[in-house]
C-alpha positions as CSV (number, residue, x, y, z in Angstrom):
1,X,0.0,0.0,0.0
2,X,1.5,3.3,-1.0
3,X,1.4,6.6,1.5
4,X,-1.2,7.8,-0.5
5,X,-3.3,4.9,-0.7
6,X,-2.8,4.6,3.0
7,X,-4.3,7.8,3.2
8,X,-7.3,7.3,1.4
9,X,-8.0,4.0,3.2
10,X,-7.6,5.9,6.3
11,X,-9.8,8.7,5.5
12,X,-12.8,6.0,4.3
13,X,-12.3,4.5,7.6
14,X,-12.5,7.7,9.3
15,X,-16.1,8.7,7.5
16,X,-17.2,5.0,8.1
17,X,-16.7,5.2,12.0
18,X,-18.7,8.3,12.1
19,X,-21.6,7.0,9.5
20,X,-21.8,3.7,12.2
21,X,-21.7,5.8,15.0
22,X,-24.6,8.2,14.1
23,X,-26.5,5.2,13.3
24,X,-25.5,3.4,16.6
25,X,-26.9,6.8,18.3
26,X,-29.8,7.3,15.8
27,X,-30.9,3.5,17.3
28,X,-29.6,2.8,20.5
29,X,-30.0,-0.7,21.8
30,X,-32.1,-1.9,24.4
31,X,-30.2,-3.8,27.0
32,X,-31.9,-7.9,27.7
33,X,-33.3,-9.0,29.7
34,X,-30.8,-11.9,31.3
35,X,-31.3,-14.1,33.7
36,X,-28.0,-16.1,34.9
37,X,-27.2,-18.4,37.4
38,X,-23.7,-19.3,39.1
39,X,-22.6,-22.2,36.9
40,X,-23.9,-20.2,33.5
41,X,-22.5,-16.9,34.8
42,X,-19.0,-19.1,35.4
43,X,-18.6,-20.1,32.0
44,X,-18.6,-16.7,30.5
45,X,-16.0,-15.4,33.3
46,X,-11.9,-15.3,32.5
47,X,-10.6,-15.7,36.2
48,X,-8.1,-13.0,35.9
49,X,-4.8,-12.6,37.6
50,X,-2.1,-10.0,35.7
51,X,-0.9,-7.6,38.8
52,X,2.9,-7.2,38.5
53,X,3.3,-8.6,41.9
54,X,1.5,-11.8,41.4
55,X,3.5,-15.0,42.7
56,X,3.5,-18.7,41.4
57,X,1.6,-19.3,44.7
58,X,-1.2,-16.6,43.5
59,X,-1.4,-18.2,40.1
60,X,-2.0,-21.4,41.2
61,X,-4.8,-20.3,43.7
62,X,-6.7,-18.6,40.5
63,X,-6.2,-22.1,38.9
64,X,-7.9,-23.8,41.6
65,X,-10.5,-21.4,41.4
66,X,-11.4,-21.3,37.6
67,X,-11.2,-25.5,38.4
68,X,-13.8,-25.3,41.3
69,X,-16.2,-23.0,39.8
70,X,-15.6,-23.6,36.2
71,X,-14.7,-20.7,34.7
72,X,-14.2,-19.7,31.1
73,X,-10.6,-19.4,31.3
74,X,-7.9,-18.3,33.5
75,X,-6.2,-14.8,32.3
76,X,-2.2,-14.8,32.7
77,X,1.0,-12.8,31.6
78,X,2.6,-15.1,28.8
79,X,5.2,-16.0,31.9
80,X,2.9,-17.8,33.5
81,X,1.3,-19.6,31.0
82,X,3.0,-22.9,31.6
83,X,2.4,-22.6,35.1
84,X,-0.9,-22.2,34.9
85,X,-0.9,-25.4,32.3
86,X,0.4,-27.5,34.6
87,X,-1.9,-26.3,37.5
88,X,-5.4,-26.7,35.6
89,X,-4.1,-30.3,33.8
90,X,-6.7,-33.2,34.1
91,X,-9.7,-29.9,34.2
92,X,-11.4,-28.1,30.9
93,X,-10.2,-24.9,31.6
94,X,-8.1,-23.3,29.0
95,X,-5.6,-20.8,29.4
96,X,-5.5,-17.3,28.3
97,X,-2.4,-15.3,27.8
98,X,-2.4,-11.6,27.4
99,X,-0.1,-9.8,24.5
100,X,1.6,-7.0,24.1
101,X,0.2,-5.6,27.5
102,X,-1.0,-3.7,28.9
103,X,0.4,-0.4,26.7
104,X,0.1,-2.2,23.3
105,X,3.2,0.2,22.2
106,X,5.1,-3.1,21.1
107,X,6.4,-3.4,17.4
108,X,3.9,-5.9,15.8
109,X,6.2,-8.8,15.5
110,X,6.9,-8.6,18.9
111,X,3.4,-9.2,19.9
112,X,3.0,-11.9,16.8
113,X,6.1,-13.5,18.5
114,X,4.7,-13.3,22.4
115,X,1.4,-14.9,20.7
116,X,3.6,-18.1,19.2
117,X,5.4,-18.3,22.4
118,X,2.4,-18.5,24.5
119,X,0.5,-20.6,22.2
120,X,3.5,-23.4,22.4
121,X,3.3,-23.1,26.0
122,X,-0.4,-23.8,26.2
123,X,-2.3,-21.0,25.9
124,X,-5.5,-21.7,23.4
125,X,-6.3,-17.9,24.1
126,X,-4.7,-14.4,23.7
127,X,-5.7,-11.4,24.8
128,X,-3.4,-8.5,22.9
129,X,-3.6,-4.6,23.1
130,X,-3.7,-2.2,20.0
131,X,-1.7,0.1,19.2
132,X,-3.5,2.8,20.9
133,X,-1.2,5.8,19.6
134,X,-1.9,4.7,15.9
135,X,-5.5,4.6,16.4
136,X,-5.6,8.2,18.1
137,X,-3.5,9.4,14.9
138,X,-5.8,8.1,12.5
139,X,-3.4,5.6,10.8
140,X,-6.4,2.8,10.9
141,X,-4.1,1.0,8.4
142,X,-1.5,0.5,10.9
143,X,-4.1,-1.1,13.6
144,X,-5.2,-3.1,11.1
145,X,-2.0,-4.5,10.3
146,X,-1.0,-4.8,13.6
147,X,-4.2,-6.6,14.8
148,X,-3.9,-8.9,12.0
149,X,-0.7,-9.9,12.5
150,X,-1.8,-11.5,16.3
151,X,-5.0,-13.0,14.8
152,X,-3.0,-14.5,12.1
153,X,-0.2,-16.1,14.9
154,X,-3.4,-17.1,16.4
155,X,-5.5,-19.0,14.0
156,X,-2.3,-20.4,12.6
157,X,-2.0,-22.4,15.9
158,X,-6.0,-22.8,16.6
159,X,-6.1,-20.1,19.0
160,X,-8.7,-17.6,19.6
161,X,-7.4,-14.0,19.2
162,X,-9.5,-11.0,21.8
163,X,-8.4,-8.0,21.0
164,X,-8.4,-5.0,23.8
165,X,-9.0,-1.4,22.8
166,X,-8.2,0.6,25.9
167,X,-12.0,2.6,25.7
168,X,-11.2,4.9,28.8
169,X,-8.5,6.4,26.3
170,X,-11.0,6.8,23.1
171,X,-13.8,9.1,21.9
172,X,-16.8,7.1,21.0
173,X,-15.6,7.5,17.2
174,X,-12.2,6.1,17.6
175,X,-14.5,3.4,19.9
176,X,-16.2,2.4,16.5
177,X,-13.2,2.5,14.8
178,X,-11.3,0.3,16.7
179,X,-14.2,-2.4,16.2
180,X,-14.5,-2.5,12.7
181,X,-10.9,-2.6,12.4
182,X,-10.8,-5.4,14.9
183,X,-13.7,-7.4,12.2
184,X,-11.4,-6.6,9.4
185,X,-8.4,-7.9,11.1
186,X,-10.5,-11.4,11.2
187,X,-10.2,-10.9,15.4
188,X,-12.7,-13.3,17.5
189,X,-13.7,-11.2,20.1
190,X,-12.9,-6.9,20.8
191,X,-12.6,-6.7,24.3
192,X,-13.1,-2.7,26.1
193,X,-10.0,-2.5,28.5
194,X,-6.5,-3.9,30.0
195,X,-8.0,-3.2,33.8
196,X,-5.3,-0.9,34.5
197,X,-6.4,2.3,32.9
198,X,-8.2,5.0,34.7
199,X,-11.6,3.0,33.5
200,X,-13.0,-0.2,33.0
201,X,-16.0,-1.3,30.9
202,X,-19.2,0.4,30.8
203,X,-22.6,-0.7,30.1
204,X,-22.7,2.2,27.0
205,X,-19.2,1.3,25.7
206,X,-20.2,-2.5,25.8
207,X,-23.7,-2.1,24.0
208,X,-21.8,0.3,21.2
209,X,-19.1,-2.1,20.7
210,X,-21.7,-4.9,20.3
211,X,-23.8,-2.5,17.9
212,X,-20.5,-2.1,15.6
213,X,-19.8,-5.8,15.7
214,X,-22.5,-7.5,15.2
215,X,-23.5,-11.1,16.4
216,X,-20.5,-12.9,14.8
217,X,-17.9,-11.2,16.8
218,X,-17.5,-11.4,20.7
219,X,-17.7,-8.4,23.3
220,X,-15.4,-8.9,26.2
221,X,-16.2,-6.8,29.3
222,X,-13.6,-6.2,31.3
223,X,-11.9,-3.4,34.0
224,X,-14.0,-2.8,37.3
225,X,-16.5,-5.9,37.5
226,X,-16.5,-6.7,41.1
227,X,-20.1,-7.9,41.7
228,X,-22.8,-10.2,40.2
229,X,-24.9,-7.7,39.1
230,X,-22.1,-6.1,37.3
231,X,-21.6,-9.0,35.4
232,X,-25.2,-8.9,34.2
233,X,-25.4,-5.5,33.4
234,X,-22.5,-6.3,31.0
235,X,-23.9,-9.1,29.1
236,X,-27.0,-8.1,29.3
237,X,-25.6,-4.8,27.1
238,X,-23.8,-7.6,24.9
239,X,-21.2,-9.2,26.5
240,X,-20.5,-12.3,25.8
241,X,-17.3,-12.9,27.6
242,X,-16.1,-11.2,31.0
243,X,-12.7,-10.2,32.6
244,X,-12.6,-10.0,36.4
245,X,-10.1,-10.9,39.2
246,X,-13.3,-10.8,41.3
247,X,-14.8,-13.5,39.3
248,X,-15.8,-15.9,43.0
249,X,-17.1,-12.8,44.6
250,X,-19.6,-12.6,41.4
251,X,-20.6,-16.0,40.8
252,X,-21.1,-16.5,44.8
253,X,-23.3,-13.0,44.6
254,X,-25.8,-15.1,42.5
255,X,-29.4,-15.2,43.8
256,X,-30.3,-18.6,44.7
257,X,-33.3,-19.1,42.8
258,X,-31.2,-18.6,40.0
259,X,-29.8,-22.0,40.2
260,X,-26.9,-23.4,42.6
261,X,-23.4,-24.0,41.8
């Protein structure tokens, strides 16, 4: 792609994110109504653990979480990947490593390189971070190539590819942007935040990323869900996947006749 193709491709993505969003705005969603008990509530939850601090001995506690409750996934650093492999063996839960986090200010074959690694460890999930910097500048070709090449490390290896956009960073444009970049790049899920950013998911930024994406790509909700009826309000907005390192407080928050664990 020359400059000035680059430019022209970034420009029609520019006019597309605003076309979506006015129509996003000109028909807001209605949030479901959802009903979700502990086990079904589980199963949509990564059991997150990614503080600098976090020991081998705090890993494998989140492991023996995500195996009692049966969560969706437990959510590592790439470092502790193979830790967390050998804690959850002989369970269903899969591993999920985060990329390129939490700035996503890596060079792209860094993060495409992180991906492999973690994949031949055992991870069957990443997690990267766009390039937020690019996205803010405009140069939507440059996101695209750089979510692509995760997605492609990825699916090379049968891994799914999430792909965090950093929301408490973006106006609601660059919001859209980032989205239908993230379907272009062939991502599996977009996912609203790294959790350490001054703001986590919210129920608008979660029902206008679902609104951009459609039904064929996943939402991930993540930064600031403590409680069950945070969880709800996400996926009731469209989530289909959360984040949380309070992921036992939520499920044990759900009412009983919702079902038991």
């Amino acid at each position: 792609m020359t400059n000035q193709d680059r430019a022209t491709w970034n420009a029609q993505m520019k006019q597309r994110a605003a076309e979506t969003l006015r129509a996003a705005r000109a028909h807001p969603a209605r949030p479901a109504a959802v009903q979700l008990g502990a086990q079904e509530l589980a199963a949509m939850i990564d059991h997150t653990i990614l503080k600098a601090d976090a020991t081998s001995a705090a890993v494998r506690q989140v492991c023996a979480e995500a195996k009692e409750f049966g969560f969706a996934s437990v959510c590592v650093n790439s470092a502790n990947v193979a830790l967390c492999v050998e804690a959850l063996r002989g369970s269903n839960v899969p591993v999920c490593s985060v990329v390129g986090f939490p700035l996503g200010a890596s060079l792209t074959a860094v993060k495409a390189f992180e991906a492999r690694q973690a994949i031949e460890a055992g991870a069957t999930e990443i997690d990267m971070v766009i390039n937020i910097g690019a996205l803010k500048d405009g140069d939507y070709a440059l996101v695209k190539e750089d979510i692509a090449g995760v997605v492609d490390a990825c699916h090379q290896q049968g891994a799914i590819c999430k792909v965090i956009i950093e929301t408490a960073y973006l106006t609601d444009e660059e919001k859209v942007a980032a989205c239908l970049l993230i379907v272009e790049a062939g991502a599996d899920y977009c996912k609203t935040s790294t959790g350490l950013a001054s703001a986590g998911a919210t129920i608008e930024d979660v029902a206008l990323m679902r609104a951009v994406v459609g039904p064929d790509t996943g939402v991930k909700a993540a930064g600031g869900i403590r409680s069950y009826d945070d969880a709800v309000a996400m996926v009731a907005a469209g989530a289909s996947r959360i984040g949380a390192s309070a992921s036992v407080k939520i499920v044990q928050g759900a009412p009983a006749d919702q079902g038991e664990r």
